[in-house]
C-alpha positions in Angstrom: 61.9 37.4 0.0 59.3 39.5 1.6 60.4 41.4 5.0 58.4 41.1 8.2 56.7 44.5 7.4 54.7 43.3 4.2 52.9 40.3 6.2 49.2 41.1 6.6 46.3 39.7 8.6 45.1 36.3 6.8 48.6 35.7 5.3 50.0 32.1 6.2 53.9 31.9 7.0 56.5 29.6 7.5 57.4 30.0 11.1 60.0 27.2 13.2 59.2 25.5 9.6 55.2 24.7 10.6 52.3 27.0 9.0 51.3 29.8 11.0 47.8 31.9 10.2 48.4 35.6 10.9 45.2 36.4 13.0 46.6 40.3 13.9 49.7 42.5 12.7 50.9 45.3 14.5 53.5 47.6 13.0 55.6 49.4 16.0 58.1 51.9 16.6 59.2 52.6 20.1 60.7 55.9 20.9 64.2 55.7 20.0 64.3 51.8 19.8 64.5 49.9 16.0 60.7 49.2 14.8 59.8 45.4 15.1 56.0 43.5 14.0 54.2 41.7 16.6 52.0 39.0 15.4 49.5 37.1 16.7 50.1 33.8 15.0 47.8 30.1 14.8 49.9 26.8 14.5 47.3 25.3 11.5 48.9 21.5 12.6 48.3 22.2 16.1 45.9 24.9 16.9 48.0 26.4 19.5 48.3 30.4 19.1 51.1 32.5 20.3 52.7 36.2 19.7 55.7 36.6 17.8 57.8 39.5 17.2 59.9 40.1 14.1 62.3 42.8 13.3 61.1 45.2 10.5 63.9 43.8 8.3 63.7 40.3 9.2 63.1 38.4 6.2 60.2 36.0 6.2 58.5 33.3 3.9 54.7 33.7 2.9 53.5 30.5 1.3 51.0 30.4 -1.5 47.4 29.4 -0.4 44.3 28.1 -2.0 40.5 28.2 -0.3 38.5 26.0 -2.3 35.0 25.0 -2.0 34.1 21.2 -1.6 31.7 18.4 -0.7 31.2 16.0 1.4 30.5 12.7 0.2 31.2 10.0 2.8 33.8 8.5 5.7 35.2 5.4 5.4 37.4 4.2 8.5 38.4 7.3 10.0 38.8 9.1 6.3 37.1 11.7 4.9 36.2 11.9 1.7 35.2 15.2 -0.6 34.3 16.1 -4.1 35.2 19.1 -5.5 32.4 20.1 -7.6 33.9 22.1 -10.5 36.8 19.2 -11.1 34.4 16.0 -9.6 38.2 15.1 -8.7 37.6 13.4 -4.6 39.7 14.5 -2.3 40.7 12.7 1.1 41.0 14.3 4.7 42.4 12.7 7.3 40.4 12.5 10.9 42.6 14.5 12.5 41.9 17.2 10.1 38.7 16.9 10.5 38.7 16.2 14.2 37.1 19.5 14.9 34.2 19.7 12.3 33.4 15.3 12.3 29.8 16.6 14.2 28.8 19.3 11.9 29.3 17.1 8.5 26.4 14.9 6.6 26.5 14.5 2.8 26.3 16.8 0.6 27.5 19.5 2.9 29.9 22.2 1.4 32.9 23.2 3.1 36.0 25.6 2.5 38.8 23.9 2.7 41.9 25.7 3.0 45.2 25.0 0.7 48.7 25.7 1.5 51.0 24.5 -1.6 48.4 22.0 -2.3 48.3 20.2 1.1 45.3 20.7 3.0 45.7 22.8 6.6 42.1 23.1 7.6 38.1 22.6 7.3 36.1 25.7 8.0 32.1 24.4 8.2 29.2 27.2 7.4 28.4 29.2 11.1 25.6 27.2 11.5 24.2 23.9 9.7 21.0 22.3 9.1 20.7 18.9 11.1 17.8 15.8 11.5 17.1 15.2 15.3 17.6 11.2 15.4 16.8 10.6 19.0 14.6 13.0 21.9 12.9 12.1 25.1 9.3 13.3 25.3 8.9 17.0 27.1 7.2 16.0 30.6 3.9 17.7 30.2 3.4 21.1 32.7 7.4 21.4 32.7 7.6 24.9 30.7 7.7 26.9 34.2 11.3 28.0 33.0 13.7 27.4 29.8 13.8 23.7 30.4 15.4 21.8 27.6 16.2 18.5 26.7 19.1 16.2 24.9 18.8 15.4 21.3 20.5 13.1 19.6 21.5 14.6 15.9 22.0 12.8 12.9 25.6 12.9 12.6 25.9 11.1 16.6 25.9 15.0 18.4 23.9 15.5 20.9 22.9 19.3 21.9 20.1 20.6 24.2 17.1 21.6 22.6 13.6 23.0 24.1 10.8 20.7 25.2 8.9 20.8 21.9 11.1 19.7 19.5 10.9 16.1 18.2 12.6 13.1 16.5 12.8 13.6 12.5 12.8 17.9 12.9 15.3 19.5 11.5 17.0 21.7 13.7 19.8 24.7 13.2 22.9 24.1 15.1 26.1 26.9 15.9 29.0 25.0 14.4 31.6 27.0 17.3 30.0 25.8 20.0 27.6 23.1 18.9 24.4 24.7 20.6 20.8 24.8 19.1 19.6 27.7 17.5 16.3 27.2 16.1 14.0 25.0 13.9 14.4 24.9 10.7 10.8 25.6 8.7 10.8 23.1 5.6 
């Protein structure tokens, strides 16, 4: 079993018997103390990070992971369903799996999904995703004295602030980490 000194940023481990993404490793050795790691860790069922030390020695599990590539084809009563599109085998996420990444998701969209022992941990979405503005009140004419901006309604039932000129049916680039517009999206 591997000791506490060969974990490395990325690795997922076994920790109080949940997943745990390393997100940063630190090797120390204080004066004329024993050497211990100190590891930032991320709960992958919860989301809830914390620092960790280990003792050099300390033995510790690092389970096998997969990142594969699928896409989304539809929801059906709070399940999510993907195709993978190498194996055409569908896959299906739960909602609370998906909680976080529900806005960002219309079909056909590709997403990594991330494997540990074949059980999926978590849905990472592209940085920033092409959507269709459904819904936007008219800019009031002689308002564009300062950055004013109005709500959008998206596709996918988000709604971000967007400037004056954009309209319903544009397709509009959004920031998946905190859902904010980014620009227009030339067709």
């Amino acid at each position: 079993m591997p000791q506490a000194s060969d974990i490395r940023k990325g690795n997922v481990i076994n920790y109080n018997n949940e997943p745990h993404l390393v997100l940063e490793m630190n090797h120390r050795t204080p004066g004329n103390l024993r050497a211990f790691v100190q590891a930032n860790l991320r709960n992958l069922r919860s989301g809830r990070s914390s620092t960790v030390r280990f003792s050099s020695t300390e033995n510790v599990e690092i389970q096998t992971t997969t990142q594969r590539k699928l896409e989304f084809s539809y929801e059906d009563r709070g399940s999510y369903f993907f195709m993978d599109p190498e194996s055409f085998e569908t896959i299906e996420l739960s909602d609370q799996l998906i909680a976080d990444v529900k806005d960002y998701l219309v079909p056909n969209a590709e997403v990594d999904v991330l494997f540990v022992e074949e059980n999926p941990i978590e849905v990472r979405v592209p940085a920033t995703v092409v959507l269709k503005v459904m819904e936007s009140p008219e800019g009031v004419r002689g308002d564009t004295a300062s950055n004013v901006q109005k709500p959008a309604t998206l596709e996918t039932g988000l709604v971000v602030q967007v400037p004056l000129f954009i309209k319903e049916g544009e397709l509009i680039r959004v920031n998946t980490a905190d859902g904010s517009y980014v620009g227009r999206e030339r067709s």
